[in-house]
C-alpha positions in Angstrom: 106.3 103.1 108.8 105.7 106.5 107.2 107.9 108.9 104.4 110.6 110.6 104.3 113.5 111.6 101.8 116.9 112.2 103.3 119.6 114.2 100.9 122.8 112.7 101.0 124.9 114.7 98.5 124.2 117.5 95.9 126.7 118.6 92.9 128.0 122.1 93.2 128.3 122.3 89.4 124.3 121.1 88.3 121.4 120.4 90.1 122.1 116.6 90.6 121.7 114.5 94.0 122.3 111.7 96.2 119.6 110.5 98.4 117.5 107.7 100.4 113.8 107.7 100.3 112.3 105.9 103.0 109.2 103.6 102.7 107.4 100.8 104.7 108.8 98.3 102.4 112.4 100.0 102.9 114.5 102.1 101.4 114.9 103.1 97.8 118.8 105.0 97.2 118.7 107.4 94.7 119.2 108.4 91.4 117.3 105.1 91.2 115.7 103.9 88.0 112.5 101.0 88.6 111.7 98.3 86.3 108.0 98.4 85.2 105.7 95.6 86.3 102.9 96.4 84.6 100.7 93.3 84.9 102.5 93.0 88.8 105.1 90.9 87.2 108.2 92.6 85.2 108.1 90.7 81.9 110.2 87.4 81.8 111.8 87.7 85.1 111.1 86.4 88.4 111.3 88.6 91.9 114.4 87.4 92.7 116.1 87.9 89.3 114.3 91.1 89.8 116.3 91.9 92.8 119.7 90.6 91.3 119.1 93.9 88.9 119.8 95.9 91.5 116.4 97.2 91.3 114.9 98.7 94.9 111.2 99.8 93.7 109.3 98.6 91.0 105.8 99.5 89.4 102.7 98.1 88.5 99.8 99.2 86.7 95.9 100.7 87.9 94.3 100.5 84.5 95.7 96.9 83.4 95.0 94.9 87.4 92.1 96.6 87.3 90.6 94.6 84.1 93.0 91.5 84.9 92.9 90.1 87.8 90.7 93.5 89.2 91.8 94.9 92.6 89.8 92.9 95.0 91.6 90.0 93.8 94.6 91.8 94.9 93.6 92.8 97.8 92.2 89.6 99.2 95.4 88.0 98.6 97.1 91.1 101.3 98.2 93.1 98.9 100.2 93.6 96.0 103.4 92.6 97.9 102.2 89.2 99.2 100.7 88.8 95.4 103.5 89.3 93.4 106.5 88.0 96.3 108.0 91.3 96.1 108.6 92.7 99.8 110.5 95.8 98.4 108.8 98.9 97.7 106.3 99.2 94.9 104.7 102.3 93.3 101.4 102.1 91.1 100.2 104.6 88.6 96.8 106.2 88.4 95.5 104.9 85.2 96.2 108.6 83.6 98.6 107.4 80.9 96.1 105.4 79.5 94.1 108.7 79.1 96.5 109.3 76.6 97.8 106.2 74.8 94.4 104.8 74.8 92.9 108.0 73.4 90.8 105.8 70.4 88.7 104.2 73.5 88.2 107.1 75.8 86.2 109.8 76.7 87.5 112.6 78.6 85.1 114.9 81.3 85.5 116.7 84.0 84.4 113.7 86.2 86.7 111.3 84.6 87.3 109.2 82.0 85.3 106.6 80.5 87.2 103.6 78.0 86.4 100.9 76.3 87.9 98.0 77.4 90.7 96.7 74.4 90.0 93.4 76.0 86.0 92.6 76.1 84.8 96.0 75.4 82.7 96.5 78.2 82.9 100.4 79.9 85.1 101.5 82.4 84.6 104.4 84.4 87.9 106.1 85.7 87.4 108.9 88.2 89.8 110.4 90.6 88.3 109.0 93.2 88.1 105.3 91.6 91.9 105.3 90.5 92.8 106.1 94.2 90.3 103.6 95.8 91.6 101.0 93.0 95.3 102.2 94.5 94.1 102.2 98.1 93.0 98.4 97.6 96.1 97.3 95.4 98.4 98.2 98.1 101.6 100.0 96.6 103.9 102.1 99.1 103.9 105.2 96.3 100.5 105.7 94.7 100.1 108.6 91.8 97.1 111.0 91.3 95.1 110.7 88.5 95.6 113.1 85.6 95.2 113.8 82.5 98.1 114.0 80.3 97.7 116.3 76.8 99.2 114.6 73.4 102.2 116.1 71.7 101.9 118.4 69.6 99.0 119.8 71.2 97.9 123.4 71.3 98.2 125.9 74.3 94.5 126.1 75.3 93.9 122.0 75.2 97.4 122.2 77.4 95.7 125.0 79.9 92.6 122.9 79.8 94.5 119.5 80.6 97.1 121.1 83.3 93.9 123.3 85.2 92.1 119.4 85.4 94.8 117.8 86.6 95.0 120.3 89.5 91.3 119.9 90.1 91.1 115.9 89.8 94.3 116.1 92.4 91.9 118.0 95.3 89.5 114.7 94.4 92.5 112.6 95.0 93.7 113.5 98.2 90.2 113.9 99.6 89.5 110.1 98.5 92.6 108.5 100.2 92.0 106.6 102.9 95.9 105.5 103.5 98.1 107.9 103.6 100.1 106.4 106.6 101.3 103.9 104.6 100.8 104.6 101.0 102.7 107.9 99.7 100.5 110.0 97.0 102.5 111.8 94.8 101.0 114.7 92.5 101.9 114.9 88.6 103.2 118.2 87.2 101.8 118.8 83.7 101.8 121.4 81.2 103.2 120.1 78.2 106.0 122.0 76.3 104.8 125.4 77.6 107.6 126.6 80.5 105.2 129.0 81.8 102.4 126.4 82.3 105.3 124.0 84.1 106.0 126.7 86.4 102.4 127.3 87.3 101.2 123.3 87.8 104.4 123.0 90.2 104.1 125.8 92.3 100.3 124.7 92.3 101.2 120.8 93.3 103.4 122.4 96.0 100.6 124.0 98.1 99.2 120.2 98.5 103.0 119.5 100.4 102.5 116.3 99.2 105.3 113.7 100.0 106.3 113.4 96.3 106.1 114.8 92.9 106.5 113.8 89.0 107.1 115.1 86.0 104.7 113.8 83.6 103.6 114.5 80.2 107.1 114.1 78.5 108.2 111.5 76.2 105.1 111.3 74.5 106.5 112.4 71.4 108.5 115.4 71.6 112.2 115.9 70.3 114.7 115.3 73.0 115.9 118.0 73.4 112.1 120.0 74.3 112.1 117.2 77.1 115.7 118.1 78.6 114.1 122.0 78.3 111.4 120.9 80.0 112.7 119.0 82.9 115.7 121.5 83.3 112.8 124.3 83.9 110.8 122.0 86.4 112.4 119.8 88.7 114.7 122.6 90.6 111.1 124.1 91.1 109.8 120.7 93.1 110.5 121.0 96.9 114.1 120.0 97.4 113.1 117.5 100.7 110.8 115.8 98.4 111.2 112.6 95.9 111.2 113.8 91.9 110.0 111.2 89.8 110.4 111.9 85.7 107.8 109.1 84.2 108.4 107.4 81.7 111.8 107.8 80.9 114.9 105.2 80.8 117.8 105.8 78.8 121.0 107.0 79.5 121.7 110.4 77.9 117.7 111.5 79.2 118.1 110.0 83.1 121.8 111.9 83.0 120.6 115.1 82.1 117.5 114.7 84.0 119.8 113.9 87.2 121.8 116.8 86.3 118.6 118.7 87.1 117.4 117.7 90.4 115.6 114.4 89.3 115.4 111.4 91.7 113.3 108.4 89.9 113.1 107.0 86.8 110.7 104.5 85.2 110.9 102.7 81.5 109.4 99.5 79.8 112.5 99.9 77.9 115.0 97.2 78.9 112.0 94.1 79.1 111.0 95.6 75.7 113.7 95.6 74.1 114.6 92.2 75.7 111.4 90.8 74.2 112.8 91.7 71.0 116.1 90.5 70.9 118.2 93.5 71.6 120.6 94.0 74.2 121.1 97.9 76.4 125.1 97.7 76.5 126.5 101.0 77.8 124.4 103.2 76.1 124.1 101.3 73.0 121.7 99.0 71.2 122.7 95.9 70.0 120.1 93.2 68.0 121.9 90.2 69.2 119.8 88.5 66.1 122.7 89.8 64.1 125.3 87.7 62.0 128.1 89.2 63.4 127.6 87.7 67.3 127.4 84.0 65.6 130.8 83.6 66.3 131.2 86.1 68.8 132.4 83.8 72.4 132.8 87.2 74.2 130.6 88.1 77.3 127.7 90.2 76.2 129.0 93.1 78.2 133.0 91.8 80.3 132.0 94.9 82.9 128.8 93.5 83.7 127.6 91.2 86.9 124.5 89.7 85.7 124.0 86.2 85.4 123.6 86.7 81.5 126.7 88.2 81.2 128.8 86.0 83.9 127.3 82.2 82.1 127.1 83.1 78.9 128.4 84.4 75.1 127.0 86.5 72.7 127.0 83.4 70.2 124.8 81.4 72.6 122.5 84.7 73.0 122.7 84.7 68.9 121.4 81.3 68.8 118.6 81.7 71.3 117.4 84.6 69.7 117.2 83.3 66.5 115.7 79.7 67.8 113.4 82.3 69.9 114.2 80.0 72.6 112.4 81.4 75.9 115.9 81.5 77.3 117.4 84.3 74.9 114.6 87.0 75.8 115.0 86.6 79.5 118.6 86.7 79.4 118.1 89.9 77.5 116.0 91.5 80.1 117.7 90.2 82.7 120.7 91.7 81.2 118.7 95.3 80.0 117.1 95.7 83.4 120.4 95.6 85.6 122.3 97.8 82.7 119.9 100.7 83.5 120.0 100.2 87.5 123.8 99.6 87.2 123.8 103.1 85.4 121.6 105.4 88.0 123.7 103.4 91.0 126.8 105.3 89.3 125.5 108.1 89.1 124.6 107.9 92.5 128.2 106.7 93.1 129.8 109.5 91.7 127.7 112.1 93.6 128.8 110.8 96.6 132.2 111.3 95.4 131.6 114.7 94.4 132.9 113.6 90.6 128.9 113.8 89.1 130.1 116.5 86.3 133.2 114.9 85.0 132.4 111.6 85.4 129.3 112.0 83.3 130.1 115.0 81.5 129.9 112.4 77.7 126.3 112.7 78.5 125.2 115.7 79.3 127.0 117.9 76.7 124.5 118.8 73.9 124.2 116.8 71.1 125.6 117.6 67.9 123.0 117.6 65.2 
């Protein structure tokens, strides 16, 4: 049982590396990016499509099992693991991005967080200590502190005042949880487009030695480019023997660059979004297979790609299932989106063990021209 994270390689030319974090569940290789699960299933795909992806962690969600089916539901079945089939490792968030995309049903103090519930309405009371219990019950190998993520554009002082809580509801956390053996609790750098205030939250998280860390608080809004500044200026900061998680993010030209700066994990609802929707992640590029020009189009969706959407069947077929909004077409999709974006980190990974991370990806990580 237990945590560690072994580097493998490191590019002499950027910050970028190669390594395997170990879990209880087993290992996860990195650059790695993890499908989210949110309601403990990823979206239209079963757990063993799942691990056809590619995919060696996945996520679920605090907030969402805790309304539907709540955690002692979980927990009586022996975990998350046994309740979703999914033996590999799994990390949960703490509820805190619902601080922010829920910020119509919430009140923020400095105990916690109180919502509304979107689905009955009822209260909810979310308090460091009750998104770690919640966590402690649910199971996951990686479990995230509560925090409180500030809105873009927001001004410096409701930044200071967001980052200095987050510190504070972090003491809570690790004081409430009763698993560290076997569940991993990783603190959340904040500190929203202010470099200064980046600095300060890491070097504050650091103290903790915690066995992980993220980077949270970006693409919630801002340009691109203010989230490559920001992650550039934080994760060669973060403990180099630790996991860096950047959350929330999942497409190529943001995981290269984030890679290029130390980063080790990556989560996105992305690809089963997109899926949902009818449009297809095909090296970098979005396609909306709903378009006329794929009606006659017998071509693998993507001829480099092993998935079983791309080895069985055509972009016409996918064409007509989308448009039919056959079931079929929107799994395929995600079944498709989800092992693009593994397939992508694993080459990454790849080419750092080959020592060929700059030039190999060199298309995505020069600046863009506006």
């Amino acid at each position: 049982m237990g945590f560690s994270f072994q580097l493998q390689a490191t590019c002499p030319k950027t910050q970028a590396r190669a390594g395997v974090f170990h879990t209880p569940h087993g290992v996860v290789e990195t650059p790695r990016f993890m499908p989210v699960g949110t309601a403990a299933t990823i979206k239209g795909l079963m757990p063993a499509q799942v691990a056809q992806t590619g995919a060696q962690m996945i996520l679920a969600n605090t907030y969402h099992l805790h309304i539907q089916p709540g955690e002692k539901v979980v927990e009586m079945a022996g975990g998350l693991h046994q309740f979703m089939a999914w033996q590999a490792p799994i990390l949960t968030d703490s509820g805190g991005f619902q601080v922010f995309s829920l910020s119509e049903l919430r009140k923020i103090s400095e105990q916690g967080v109180t919502f509304r519930s979107p689905r009955d309405g009822r209260l909810i009371e979310l308090t460091p200590e009750r998104s770690i219990a919640i966590q402690n019950a649910l199971g996951a190998d990686v479990i995230m502190a509560f925090d409180e993520c500030p809105p873009y554009p927001a001004g410096r002082g409701e930044v200071i005042a967001a980052t200095e809580r987050t510190a504070r509801w972090l003491e809570r956390c690790i004081q409430a949880h009763q698993r560290p053996q076997d569940q991993a609790l990783f603190g959340i750098v904040q500190g929203g487009v202010f470099p200064d205030l980046r600095l300060e939250a890491a070097k504050t998280l650091i103290q903790f030695d915690l066995p992980g860390y993220a980077i949270g608080g970006v693409s919630v809004g801002e340009p691109p480019e203010l989230i490559h500044d920001i992650v550039r200026a934080t994760a060669p900061i973060l403990p180099p023997d630790k996991p860096r998680y950047l959350m929330g993010v999942g497409t190529y030209r943001e995981m290269a660059i984030a890679v290029a700066a130390g980063v080790d994990l990556f989560d996105c609802v992305i690809p089963t979004r997109l899926g949902r929707h009818g449009t297809a992640y095909v090296q970098g590029e979005r396609w909306n297979l709903k378009n006329a020009q794929y009606r006659e189009d017998f071509r693998p969706l993507d001829e480099t790609c092993p998935c079983y959407c791309c080895r069985n069947f055509s972009r016409a077929y996918l064409n007509h299932l989308i448009k039919a909004r056959e079931m079929l077409g929107f799994i395929l999709l995600s079944l498709h989106n989800v092992t693009e974006l593994v397939r992508f980190t694993q080459r990454m990974r790849e080419s750092l063990l080959q020592g060929s991370f700059s030039s190999d990806f060199a298309q995505w990580l020069e600046k863009e021209e506006t």
